[in-house]
C-alpha positions in Angstrom: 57.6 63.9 -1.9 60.6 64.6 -4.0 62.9 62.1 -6.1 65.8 62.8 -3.3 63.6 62.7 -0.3 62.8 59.7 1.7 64.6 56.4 2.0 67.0 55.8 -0.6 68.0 52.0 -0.4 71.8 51.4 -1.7 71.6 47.4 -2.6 74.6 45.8 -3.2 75.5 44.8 -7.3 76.1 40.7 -7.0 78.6 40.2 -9.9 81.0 37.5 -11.1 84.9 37.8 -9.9 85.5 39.1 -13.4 83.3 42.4 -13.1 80.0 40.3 -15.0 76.8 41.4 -13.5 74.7 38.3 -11.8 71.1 39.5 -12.9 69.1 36.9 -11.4 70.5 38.0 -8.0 70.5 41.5 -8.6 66.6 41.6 -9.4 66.1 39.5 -6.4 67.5 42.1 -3.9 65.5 45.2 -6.1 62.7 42.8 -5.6 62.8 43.0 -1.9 63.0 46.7 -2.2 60.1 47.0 -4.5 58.4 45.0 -2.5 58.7 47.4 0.7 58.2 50.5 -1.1 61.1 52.7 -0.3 61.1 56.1 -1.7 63.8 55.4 -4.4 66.9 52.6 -4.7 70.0 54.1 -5.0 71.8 51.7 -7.8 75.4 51.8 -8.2 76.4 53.5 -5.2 79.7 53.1 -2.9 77.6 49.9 -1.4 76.6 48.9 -5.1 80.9 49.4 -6.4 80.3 51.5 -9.2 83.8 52.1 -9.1 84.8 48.6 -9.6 82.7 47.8 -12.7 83.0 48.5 -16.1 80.5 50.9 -18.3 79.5 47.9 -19.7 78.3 46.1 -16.6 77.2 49.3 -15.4 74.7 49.7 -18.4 73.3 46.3 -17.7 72.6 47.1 -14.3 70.5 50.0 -15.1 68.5 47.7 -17.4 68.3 45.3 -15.1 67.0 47.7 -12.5 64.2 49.2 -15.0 62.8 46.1 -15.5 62.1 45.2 -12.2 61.2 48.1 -10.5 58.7 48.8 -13.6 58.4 52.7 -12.4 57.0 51.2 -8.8 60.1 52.7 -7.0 61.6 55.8 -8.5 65.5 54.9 -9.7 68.5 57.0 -9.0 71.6 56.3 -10.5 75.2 56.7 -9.7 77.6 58.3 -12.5 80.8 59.4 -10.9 83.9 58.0 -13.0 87.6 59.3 -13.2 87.2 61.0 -16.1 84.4 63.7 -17.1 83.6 62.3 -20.7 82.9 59.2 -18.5 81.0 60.4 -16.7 78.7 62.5 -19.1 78.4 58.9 -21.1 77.6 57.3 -17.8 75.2 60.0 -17.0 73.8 59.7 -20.8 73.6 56.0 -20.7 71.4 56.0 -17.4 68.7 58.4 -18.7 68.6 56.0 -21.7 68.3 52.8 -19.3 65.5 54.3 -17.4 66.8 56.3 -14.5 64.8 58.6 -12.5 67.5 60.9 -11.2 71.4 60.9 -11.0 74.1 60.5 -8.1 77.7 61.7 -8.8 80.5 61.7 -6.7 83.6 63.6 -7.6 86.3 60.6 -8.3 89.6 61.6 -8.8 92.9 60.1 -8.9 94.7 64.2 -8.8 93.1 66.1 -5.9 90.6 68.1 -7.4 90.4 72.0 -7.0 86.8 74.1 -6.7 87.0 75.3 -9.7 87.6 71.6 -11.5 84.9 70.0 -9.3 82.5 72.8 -10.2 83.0 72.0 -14.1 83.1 68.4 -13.8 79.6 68.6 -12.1 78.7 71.1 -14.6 79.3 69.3 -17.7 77.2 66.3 -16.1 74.4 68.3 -15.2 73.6 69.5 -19.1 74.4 66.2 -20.6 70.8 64.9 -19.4 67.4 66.4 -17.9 67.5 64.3 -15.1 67.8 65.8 -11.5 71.2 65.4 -10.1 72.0 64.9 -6.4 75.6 65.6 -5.3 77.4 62.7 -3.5 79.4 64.7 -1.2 81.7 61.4 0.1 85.3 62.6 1.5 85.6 59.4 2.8 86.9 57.9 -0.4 86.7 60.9 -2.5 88.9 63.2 -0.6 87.6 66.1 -1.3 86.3 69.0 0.4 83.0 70.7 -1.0 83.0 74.3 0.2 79.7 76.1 1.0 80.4 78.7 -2.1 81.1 75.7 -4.1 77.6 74.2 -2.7 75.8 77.4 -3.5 77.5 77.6 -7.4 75.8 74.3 -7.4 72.8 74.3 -6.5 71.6 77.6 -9.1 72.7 74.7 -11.3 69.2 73.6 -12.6 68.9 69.9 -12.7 71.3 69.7 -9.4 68.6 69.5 -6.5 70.0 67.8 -4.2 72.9 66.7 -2.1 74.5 63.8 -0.4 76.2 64.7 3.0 78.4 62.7 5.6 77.8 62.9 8.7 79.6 65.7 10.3 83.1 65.2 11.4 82.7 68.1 14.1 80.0 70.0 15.7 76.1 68.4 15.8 73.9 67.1 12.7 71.7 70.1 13.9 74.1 72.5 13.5 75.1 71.2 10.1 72.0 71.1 8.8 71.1 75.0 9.8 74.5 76.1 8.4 74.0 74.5 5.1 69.9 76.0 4.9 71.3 79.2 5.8 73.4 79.0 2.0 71.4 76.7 0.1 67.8 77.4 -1.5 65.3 76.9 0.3 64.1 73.6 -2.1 67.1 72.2 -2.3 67.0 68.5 -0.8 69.6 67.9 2.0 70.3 64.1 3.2 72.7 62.2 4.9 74.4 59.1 4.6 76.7 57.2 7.8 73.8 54.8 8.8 74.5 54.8 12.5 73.8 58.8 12.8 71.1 59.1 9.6 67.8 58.6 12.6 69.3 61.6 14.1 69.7 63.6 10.9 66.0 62.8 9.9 65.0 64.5 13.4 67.1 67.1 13.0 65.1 67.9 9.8 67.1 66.4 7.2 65.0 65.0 4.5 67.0 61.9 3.2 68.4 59.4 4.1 70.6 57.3 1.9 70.8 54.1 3.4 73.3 51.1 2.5 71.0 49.1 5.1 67.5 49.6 4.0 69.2 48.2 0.3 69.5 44.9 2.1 67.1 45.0 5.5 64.2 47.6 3.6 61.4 47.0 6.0 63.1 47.8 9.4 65.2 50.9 8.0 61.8 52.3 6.5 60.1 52.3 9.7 62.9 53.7 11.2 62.5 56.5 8.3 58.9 56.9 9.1 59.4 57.8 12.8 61.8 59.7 12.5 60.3 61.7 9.4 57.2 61.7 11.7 59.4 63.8 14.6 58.4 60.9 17.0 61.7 61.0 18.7 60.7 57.9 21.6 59.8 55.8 18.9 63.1 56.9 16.9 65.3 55.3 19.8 63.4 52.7 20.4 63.7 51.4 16.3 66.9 52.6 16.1 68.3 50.5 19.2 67.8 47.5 17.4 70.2 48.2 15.0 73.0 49.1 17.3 74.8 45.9 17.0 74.6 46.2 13.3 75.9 49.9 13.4 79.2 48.5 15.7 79.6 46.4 12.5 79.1 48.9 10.4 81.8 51.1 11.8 84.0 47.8 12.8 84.2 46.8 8.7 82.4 49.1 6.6 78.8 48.9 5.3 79.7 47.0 1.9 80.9 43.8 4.3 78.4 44.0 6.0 75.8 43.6 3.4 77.7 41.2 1.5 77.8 39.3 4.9 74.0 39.6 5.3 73.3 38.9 1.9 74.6 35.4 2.6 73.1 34.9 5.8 69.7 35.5 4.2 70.6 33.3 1.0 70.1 36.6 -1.5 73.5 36.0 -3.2 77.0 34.1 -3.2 78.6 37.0 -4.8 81.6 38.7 -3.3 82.6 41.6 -2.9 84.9 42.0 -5.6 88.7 41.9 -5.0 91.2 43.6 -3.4 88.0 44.3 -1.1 88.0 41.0 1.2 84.8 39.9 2.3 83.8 39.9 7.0 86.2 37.7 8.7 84.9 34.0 9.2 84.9 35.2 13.1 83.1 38.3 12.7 80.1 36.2 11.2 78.8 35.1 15.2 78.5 38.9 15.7 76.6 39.3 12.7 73.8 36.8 12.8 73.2 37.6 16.0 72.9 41.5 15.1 70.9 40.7 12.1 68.6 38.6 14.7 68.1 41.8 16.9 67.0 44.1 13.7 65.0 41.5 12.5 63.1 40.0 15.6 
């Protein structure tokens, strides 16, 4: 299996108000995800707020993450910062820290043309040897990869992969054959949007980049497994236990909703950090239950 195929787990990053990384609890969720052998963790994604913490804390992160996962669980790293010298540093300072493989986004504060997104991901790529999956995230990002931009892409060497959302139109099968039709034939296609990732696995998508498997590993990675496995019945059936949780994914966002687990199951005290505000005190009822139901 390839670095970008699998389950990718996205944990959350426990830090202090102030932006300080909390190690011990930090370790203690990688532990867990160690522990069930998913394909790779995914540190520093959306779930983990790269964009909130400082290079700093970012670099201490990575080290924190080497440590524990001691090679067991390949380490992908995300990168994506404002700026592109930041983002080649980033990139520079996570092949130094251990990382397996890299994760960019293309941040922007200006709206970014094709041509500007193409270098920015161009000057990352040849700052390390590490593989490069591209976090195609509109979502926050606001921007629009083209299929021609795709294609420029992926003839990029180290960039073998990408990150997709779910589509906004049209069927998960239909994206998928629309984006094999232009990409090489090796290049690694995933999905992230929790709720619709068991039907992109049986469409034949070959990742899933999951912000609940970085909290909950063991029941995402079976779901993974069947649906890897083509075995649609059994697909449902797992995936139907995490309906509830998928309502409130979609009702708050996933980052809440790990936070808010991460308390139920005494991992952390951490918050999310600030403006973002953390569930609702009366959303909590809903998500015990749900947690019950993907647990049981």
């Amino acid at each position: 299996m390839t670095l970008f195929a699998g389950l990718s787990a996205f944990p959350i990053t426990p830090a202090t108000p102030d932006g300080q990384i909390i190690a011990d609890d930090l370790a203690r969720m990688l532990l867990r995800l160690k522990a069930a052998r998913v394909d790779s963790v995914g540190l520093l994604g959306s779930t983990g707020t790269y964009a909130y913490l400082d290079r700093a804390a970012r670099q201490e992160a990575v080290s924190i993450a080497a440590e524990t996962l001691a090679g067991d669980v390949p380490l992908i790293v995300s990168v994506g910062a404002l700026r592109t010298d930041a983002a080649v540093a980033l990139a520079q300072d996570a092949a130094k820290g251990g990382a397996d493989g890299l994760l960019m986004a293309p941040v922007s504060y200006t709206a970014l043309t094709q041509e500007e997104a193409y270098q920015h991901y161009l000057a990352v790529a040849g700052a390390t040897g590490l593989p490069l999956s591209i976090y195609n995230n509109p979502g926050t990002t606001h921007f629009t990869f083209s299929i021609d931009l795709l294609v420029r892409l992926a003839a990029i060497p180290t960039i073998t992969a990408v990150k997709m959302p779910l589509p906004a139109q049209g069927t998960l099968a239909d994206d998928l054959a629309a984006l094999r039709n232009y990409l090489p034939a090796d290049f690694v296609i995933g999905y992230s949007g929790d709720w619709g990732c068991a039907e992109a696995l049986l469409s034949g998508a070959q990742t899933w980049y999951s912000v609940v498997a970085g909290i909950l590993p063991e029941p995402a990675l079976r779901l993974t497994q069947a649906a890897l496995a083509g075995d649609a019945a059994r697909t449902a059936e797992l995936n139907a236990t995490f309906t509830p949780l998928w309502a409130l994914f979609r009702a708050h966002g996933g980052l809440r909703v790990a936070y808010g687990i991460a308390h139920l199951l005494g991992l952390t005290k951490a918050l999310p950090p600030r403006p973002i505000l953390p569930m609702p005190d009366s959303a909590m009822p809903d998500l015990r239950a749900a947690l019950d139901i993907a647990l049981a």
